[in-house]
C-alpha positions in Angstrom: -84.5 57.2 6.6 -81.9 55.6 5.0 -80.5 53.2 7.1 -77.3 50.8 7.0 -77.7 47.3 9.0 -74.4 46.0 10.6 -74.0 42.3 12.1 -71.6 39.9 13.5 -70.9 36.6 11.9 -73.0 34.8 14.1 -76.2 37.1 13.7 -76.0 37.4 10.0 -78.6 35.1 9.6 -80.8 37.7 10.8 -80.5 40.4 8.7 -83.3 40.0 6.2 -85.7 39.2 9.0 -84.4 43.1 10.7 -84.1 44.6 7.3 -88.0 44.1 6.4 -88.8 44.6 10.0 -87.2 48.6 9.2 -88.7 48.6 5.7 -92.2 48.1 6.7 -92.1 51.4 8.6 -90.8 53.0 5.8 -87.5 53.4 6.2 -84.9 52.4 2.8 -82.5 49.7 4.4 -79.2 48.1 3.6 -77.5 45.3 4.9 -73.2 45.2 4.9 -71.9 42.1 3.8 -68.6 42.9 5.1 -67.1 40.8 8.2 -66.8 42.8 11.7 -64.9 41.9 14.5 -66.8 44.2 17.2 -68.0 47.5 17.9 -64.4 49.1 16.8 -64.7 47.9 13.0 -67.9 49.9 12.4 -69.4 49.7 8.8 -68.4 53.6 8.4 -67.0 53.8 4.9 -69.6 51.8 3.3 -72.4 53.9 5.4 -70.9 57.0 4.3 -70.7 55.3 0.5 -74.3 54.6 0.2 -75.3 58.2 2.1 -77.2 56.7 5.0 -78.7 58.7 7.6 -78.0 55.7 10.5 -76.1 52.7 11.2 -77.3 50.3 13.0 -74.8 47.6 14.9 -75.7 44.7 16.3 -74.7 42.5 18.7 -72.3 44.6 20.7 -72.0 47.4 23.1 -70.9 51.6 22.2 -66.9 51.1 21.9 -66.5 54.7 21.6 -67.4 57.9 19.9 -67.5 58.0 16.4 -68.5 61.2 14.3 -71.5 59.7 12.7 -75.0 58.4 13.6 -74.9 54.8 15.1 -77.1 52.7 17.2 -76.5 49.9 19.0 -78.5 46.8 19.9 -76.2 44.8 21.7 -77.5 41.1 21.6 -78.6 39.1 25.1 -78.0 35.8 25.3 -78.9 33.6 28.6 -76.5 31.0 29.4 -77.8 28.3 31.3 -76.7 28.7 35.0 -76.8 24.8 36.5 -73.6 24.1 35.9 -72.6 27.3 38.7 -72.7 24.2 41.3 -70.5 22.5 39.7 -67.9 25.1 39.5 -68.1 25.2 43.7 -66.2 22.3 43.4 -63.4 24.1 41.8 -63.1 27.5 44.4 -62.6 25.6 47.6 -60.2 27.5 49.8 -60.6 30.8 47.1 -63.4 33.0 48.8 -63.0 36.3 47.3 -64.4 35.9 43.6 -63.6 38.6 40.8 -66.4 38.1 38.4 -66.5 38.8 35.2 -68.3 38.3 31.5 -69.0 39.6 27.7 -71.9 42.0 26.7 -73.9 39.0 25.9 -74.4 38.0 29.5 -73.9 41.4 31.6 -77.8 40.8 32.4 -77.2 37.3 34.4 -74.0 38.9 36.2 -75.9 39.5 39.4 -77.9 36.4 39.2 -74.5 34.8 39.4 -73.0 37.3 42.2 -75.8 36.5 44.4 -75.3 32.5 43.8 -71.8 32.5 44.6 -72.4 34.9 48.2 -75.5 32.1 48.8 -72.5 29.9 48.9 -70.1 32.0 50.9 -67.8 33.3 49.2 -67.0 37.3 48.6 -67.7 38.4 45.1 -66.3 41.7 43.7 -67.3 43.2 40.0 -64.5 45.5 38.5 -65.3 48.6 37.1 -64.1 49.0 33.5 -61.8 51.9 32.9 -61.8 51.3 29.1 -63.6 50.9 26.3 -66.1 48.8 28.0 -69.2 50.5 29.4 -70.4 47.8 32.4 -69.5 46.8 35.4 -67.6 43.2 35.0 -67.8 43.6 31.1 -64.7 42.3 29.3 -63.8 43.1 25.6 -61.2 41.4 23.7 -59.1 44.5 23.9 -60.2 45.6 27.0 -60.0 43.7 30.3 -59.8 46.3 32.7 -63.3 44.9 35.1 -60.6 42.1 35.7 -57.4 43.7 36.0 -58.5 45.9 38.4 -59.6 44.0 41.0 -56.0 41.4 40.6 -54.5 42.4 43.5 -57.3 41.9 45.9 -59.0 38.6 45.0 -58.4 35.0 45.2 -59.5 34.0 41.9 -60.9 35.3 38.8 -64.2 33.8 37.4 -65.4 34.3 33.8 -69.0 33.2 33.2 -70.0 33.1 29.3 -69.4 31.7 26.3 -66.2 30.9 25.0 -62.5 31.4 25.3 -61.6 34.4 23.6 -62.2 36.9 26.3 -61.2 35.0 29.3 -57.6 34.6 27.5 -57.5 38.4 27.2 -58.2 38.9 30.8 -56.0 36.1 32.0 -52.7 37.8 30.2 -53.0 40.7 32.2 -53.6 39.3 35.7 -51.9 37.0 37.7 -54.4 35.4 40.2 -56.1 31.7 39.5 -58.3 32.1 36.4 -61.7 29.9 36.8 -63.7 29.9 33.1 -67.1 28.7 33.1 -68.3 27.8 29.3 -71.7 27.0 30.2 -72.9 26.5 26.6 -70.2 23.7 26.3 -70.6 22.5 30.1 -66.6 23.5 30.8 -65.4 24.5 33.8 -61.8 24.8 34.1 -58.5 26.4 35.3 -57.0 28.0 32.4 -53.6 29.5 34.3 -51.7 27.2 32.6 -51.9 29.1 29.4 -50.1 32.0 30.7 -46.5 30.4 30.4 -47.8 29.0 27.2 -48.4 32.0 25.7 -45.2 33.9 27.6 -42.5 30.9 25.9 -44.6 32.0 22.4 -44.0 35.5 23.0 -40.2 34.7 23.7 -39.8 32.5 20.9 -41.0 35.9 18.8 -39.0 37.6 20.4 -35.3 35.2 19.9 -36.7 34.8 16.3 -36.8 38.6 15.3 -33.1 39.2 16.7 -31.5 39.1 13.1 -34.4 41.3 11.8 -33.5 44.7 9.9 -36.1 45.6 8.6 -39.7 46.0 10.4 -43.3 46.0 8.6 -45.8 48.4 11.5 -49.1 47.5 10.6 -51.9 50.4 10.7 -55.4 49.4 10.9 -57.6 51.7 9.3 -61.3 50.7 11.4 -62.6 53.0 13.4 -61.4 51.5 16.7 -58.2 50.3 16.0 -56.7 53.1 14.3 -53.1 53.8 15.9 -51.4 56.3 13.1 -49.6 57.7 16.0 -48.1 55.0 17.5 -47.3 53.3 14.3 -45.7 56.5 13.5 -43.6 56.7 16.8 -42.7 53.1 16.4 -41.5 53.9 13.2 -38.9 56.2 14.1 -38.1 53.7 16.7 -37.1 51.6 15.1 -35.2 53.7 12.6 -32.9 55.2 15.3 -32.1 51.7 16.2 -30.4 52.0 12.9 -32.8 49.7 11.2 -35.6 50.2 8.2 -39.5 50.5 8.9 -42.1 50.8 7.0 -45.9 51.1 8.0 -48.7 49.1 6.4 -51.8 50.1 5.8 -55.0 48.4 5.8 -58.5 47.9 6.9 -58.5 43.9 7.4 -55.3 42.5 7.4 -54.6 40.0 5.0 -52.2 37.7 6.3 -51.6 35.9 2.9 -50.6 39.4 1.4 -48.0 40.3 4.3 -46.2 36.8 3.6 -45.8 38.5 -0.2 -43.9 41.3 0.9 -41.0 39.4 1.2 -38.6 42.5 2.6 -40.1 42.4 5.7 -38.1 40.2 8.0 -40.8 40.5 11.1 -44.4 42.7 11.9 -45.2 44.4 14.2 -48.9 45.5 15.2 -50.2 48.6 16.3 -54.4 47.9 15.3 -56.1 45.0 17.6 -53.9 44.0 20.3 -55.5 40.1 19.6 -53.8 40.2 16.6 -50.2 39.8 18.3 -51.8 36.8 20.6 -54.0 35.0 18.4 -52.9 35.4 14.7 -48.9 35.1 15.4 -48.8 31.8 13.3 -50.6 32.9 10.1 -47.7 34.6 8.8 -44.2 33.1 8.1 -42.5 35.9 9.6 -42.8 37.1 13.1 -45.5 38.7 14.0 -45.2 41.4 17.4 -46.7 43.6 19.6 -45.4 46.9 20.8 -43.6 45.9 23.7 -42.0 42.5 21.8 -40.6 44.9 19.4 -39.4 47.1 22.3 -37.3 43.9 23.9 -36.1 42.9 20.4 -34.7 46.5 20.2 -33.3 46.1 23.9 -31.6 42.8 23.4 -30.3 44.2 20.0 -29.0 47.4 21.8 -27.0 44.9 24.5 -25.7 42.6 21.9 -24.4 45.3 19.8 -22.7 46.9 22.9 -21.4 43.7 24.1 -19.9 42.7 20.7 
């Protein structure tokens, strides 16, 4: 079998040693060089390239259905777990816990359930409603485990390695947010970057008022792929009596949006993250769906106002 080997920055170190691991039982194996951001940027077009029979991704969880053969060998890490008594300190008076983590610790969630009801306190596990497949699993994209149990507990509690996820879940809830980095021995309230990130997301906002004409981006990967809504956007934004056009790319280079200089602000249709976490590598600004749809609104008010 011919066989295509996909892996994360942090486990490319171990593709040889999989790669002769395969080829020892006979199989022909390749390794993509090319960088991947989860189980949405599947190495697709360069498995289809070289013919392969399989694709083989490592390090995360099945995102979702794709038309071609791929296995997944998502990649367990244990986290060391002392520094759960140290977070006790942090949840006096919260007693109703909604837990959640990444892929790479969904196999020391109920470890960490039955600690915290040793100690109390009422722990609840969100079903995802997403693309992520376990019970308390959180994707950067995807933080439904947590959003759905918001309106019923005290505080939120993230166990697992670092920020990135947590700062997706905490956007779209509203309850005290608890992280526990046990690999860097953190724990810590992170609520406070909420109004952080909502005075960024204004400040994008006020900046794009003057802007006539609107870059869409359209992310080619196989989980980020939007054409639709970039389409719809589009027309939006064109019967707001502005222009749009819609880029096109597979990874977004943000050194190559700054040269197209007719663009007076983005806005993002592939990874949500991209709107949150890569506003200030471009000059101009950079928005997400429902930015775009209060730039539009304020616009429609100032106009009728003038």
């Amino acid at each position: 079998m011919r066989i295509l080997l996909q892996f994360p920055e942090g486990l490319k170190q171990k593709a040889l040693e999989h790669a002769q691991v395969l080829e020892r039982e006979g199989h022909e194996v390749f390794i993509s060089a090319s960088p991947t951001f989860g189980a949405c940027d599947l190495a697709l077009d360069e498995a289809r390239n070289i013919k392969a029979d399989k694709l083989i991704h490592f390090g995360h969880a099945e995102f979702h259905k794709v038309d071609f053969n791929v296995e997944y060998i998502p990649y367990f890490i244990d986290a060391p777990v002392a520094i759960l008594e140290e977070s006790l300190g942090h949840l006096d008076g919260l007693n109703t816990l909604g837990l959640c983590t990444t892929i790479q610790h969904i196999h020391q969630l109920d470890f960490v359930k039955r600690f915290y009801e040793k100690n109390g306190k009422k722990v609840i596990v969100g079903k995802p409603y997403g693309f992520a497949k376990q019970p308390g699993q959180i994707l950067g994209c995807d933080i439904g485990s947590a959003a759905s149990v918001d309106g019923i507990v005290d505080v939120h509690v993230y166990f697992g390695g670092g920020m990135f996820h947590p700062l997706g879940a905490l956007l779209s809830t509203k309850k005290p947010f608890l992280a526990i980095e046990p690999f860097q021995n953190s724990v810590r309230f992170i609520d406070q970057f909420r109004e952080i990130y909502r005075k960024r997301s204004r400040g994008r906002i006020m900046r794009s008022i003057d802007a006539k004409r609107i870059g869409v981006l359209a992310s080619t990967k196989n989980g980020q792929h939007n054409l639709n809504l970039a389409t719809i956007i589009k027309k939006r934004v064109e019967s707001a009596g502005l222009s749009a056009g819609i880029l096109v790319a597979n990874t977004f280079d943000f050194t190559s949006l700054d040269n197209m200089l007719e663009f007076d602000a983005f806005v993002n249709t592939a990874c949500p993250r991209i709107a949150i976490d890569d506003v200030d590598r471009t000059r101009k600004p950079l928005l997400s769906p429902n930015e775009l749809m209060e730039v539009l609104r304020l616009k429609s008010e100032m106009k009728s106002t003038a």
